[in-house]
C-alpha positions in Angstrom: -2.2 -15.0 -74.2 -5.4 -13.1 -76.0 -5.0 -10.1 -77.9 -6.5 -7.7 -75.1 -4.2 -8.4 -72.1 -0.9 -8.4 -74.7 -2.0 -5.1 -75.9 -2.0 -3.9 -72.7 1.1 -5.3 -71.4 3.5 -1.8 -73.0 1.9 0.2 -70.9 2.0 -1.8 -67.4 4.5 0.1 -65.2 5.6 -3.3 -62.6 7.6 -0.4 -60.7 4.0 0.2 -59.2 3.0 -3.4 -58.6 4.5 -6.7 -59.1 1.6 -8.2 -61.0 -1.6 -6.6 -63.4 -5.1 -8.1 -63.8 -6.4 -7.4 -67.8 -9.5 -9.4 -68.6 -8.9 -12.3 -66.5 -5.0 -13.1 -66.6 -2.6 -11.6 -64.7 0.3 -10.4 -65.9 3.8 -10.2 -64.1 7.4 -9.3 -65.6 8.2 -13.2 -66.6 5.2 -14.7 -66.3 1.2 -14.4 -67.5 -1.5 -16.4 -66.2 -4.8 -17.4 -66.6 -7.0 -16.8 -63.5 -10.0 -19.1 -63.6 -12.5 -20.5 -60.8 -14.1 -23.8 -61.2 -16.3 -26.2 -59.7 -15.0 -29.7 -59.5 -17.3 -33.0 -59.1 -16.5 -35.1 -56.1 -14.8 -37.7 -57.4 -12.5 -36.0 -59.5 -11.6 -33.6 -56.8 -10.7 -36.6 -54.3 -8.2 -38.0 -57.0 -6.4 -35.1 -57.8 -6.6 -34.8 -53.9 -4.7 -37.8 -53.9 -2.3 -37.3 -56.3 -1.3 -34.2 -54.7 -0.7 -36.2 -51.9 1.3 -39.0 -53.9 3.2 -36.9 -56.0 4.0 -33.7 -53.8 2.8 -31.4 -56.7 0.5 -28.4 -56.5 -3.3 -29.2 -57.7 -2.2 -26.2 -60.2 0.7 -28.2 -61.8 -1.6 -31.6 -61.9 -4.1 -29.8 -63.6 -2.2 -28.1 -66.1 0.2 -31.4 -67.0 -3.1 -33.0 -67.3 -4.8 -30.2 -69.7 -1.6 -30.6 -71.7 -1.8 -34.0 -72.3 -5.5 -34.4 -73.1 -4.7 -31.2 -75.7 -1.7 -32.9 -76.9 0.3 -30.3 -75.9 4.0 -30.7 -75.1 5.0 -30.7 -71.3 
């Protein structure tokens, strides 16, 4: 997580709301997230269409397992 939304994070009262926006992530008790909105070409939008379909996943987890692997990141 960047520097900005951490730093925030001490002062975040959850007893308010479940979940804080800081400079695009959002921030819960357990988890933080990066928010992000993106334009996918066709093609690559109808396979991960389909693997949704095959593998019963949410286009969120295929895009993240597969963000990890090209990185070389550990799943």
């Amino acid at each position: 997580m960047n520097q900005s939304a951490r730093s925030s994070d001490d002062s975040m009262d959850f007893t308010e709301k479940p979940r804080h926006q800081n400079n695009g992530w959002s921030v819960g008790k357990k988890t933080t997230r990066r928010k992000t909105s993106i334009n996918l070409d066709e093609d690559v939008g109808r396979v991960l269409d389909q693997k949704t379909e095959e593998t019963g996943l949410f286009l969120g987890r295929i895009i993240n397992d597969s963000l990890r692997n090209h990185f070389g990141m550990s799943l």
